[in-house]
C-alpha positions as a printed Julia matrix, in Angstrom:
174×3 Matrix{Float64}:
   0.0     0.0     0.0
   1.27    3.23   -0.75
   0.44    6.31    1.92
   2.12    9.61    1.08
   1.51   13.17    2.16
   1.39   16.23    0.28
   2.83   19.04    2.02
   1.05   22.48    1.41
   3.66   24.81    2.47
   1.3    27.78    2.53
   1.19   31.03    0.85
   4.67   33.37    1.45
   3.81   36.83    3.36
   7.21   38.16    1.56
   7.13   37.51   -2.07
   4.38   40.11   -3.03
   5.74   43.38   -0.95
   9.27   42.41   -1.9
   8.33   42.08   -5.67
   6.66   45.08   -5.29
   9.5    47.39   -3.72
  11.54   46.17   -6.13
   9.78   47.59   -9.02
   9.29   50.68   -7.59
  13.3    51.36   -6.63
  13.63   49.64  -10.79
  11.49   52.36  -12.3
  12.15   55.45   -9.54
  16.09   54.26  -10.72
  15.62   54.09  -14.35
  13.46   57.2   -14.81
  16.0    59.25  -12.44
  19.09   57.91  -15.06
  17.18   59.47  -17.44
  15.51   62.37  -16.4
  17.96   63.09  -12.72
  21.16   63.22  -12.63
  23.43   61.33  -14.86
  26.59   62.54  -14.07
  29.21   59.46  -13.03
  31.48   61.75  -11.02
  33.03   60.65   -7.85
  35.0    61.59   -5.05
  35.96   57.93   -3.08
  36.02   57.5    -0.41
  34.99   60.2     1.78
  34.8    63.01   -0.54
  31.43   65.36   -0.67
  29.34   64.2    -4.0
  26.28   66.34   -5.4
  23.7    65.55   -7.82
  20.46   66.9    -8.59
  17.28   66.88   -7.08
  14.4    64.22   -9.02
  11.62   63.99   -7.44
  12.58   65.23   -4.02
  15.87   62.93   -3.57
  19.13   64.2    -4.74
  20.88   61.48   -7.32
  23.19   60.82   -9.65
  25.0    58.49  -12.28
  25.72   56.14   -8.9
  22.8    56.82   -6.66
  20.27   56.03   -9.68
  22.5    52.5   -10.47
  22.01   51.88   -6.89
  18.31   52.08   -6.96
  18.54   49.81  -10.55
  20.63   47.21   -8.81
  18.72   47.22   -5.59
  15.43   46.88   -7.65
  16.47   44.37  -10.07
  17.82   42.53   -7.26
  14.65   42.2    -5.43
  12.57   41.43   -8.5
  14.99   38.4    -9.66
  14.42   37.01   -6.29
  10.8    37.68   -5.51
   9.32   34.35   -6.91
  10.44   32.39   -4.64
  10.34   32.35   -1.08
  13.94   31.79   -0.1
  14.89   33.92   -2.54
  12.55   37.07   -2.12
  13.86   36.65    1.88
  17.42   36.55    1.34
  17.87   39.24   -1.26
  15.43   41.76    1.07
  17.56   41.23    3.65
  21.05   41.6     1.77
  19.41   44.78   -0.07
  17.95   46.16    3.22
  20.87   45.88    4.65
  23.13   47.51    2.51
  20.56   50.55    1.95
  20.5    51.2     6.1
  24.53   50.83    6.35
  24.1    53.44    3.44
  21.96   55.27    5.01
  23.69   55.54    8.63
  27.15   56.11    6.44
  25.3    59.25    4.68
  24.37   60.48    7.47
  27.72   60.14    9.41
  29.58   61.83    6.3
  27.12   64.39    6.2
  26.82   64.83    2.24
  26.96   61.56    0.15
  27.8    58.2     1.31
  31.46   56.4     0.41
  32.31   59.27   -1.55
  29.93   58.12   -4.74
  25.98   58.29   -3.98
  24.49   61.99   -3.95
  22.11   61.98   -0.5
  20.28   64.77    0.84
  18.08   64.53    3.93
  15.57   62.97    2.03
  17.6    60.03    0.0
  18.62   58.84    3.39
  15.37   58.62    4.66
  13.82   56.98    2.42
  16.97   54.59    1.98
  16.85   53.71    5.41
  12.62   53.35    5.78
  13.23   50.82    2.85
  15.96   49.29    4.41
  14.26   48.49    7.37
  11.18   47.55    5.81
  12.81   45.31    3.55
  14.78   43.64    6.89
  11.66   43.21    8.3
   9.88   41.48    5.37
  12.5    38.84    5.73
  11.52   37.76    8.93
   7.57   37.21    7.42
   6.61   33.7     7.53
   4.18   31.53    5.23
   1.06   31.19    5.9
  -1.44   28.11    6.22
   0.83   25.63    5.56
  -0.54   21.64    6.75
  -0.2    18.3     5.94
  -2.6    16.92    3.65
  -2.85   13.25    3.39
  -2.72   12.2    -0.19
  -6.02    9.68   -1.13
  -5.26    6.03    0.28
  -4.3     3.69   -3.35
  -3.45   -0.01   -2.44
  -0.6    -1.34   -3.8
  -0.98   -2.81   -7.2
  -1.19   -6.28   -7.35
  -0.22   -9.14   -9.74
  -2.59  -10.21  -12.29
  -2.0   -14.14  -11.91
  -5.1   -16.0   -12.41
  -6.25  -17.98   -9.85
  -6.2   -22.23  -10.13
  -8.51  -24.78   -8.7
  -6.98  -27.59   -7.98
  -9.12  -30.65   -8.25
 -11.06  -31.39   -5.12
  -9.32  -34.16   -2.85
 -12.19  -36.27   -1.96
 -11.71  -39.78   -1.51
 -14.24  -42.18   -3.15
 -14.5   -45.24   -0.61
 -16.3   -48.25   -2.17
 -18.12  -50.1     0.04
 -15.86  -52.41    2.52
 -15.56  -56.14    1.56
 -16.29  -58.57    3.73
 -14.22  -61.49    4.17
């Protein structure tokens, strides 16, 4: 007999959010490539970089591959659930140390991505949030038992064997 369980391993609480984020930092980094700034200059490591100003965050060449990478990274990873939780939590990571390394320089992080006040915030609110979406859990996950098939069996035909009866004539007398 064969008995075997399916495993429902529920629905992921990360996958959708994650996917999500990550095609909003894709297009806000694409569309500020091409319409922000585009200028690759640099002054590593702790030099003061400027950029300009799309759509309330300062960028430039760097800061708008950053939100690309970040994006694309999230997307690749989003349908699956190991995947969607590890690459939130490497991206969210790296956007909060980032963040608290703008903030300590004052004007730009590591001497290559434009910040202002605003960049910072908003990369460390989606740092956080993304560190926090890899600790969500599936959902509804059981056991299901799969439906009870006996074990196939051998198609042998089945032979009588003659009937052992013992025909007794009657006794002889002597």
């Amino acid at each position: 007999m064969t008995n075997r369980r399916k495993k429902n391993r529920g629905t992921s609480l990360a996958k959708g959010p994650i996917g999500l984020i990550g095609l909003a930092m894709l297009a806000y980094g694409i569309t500020a490539l091409i319409f922000g700034g585009h200028g690759f200059t640099q002054h590593a490591p702790t030099g003061a970089v400027h950029g300009e100003t799309w759509l309330g965050l300062e960028v430039n060449g760097w800061s708008s591959l950053l939100f690309v990478a970040a994006g694309l990274l999230l997307l690749l990873g989003a349908p699956m659930h190991w995947g969607a939780k590890t690459m939130s939590l490497i991206v969210g990571s790296s956007l909060v140390g980032l963040c608290v390394i703008a903030l300590a320089n004052g004007h730009g992080a590591l001497g290559l991505f434009a910040a202002n006040g605003l960049t910072e915030l908003v990369w460390g609110a989606a740092g956080a949030l993304l560190i926090v979406l890899s600790l969500l859990p599936r959902v509804g996950g059981r056991s299901q038992r799969a439906e009870f098939r006996p074990a196939p069996r051998a198609t042998t035909q089945r032979v009588e064997s003659e009937p052992r009866t013992v025909h007794r004539s009657p006794a002889e007398t002597h």
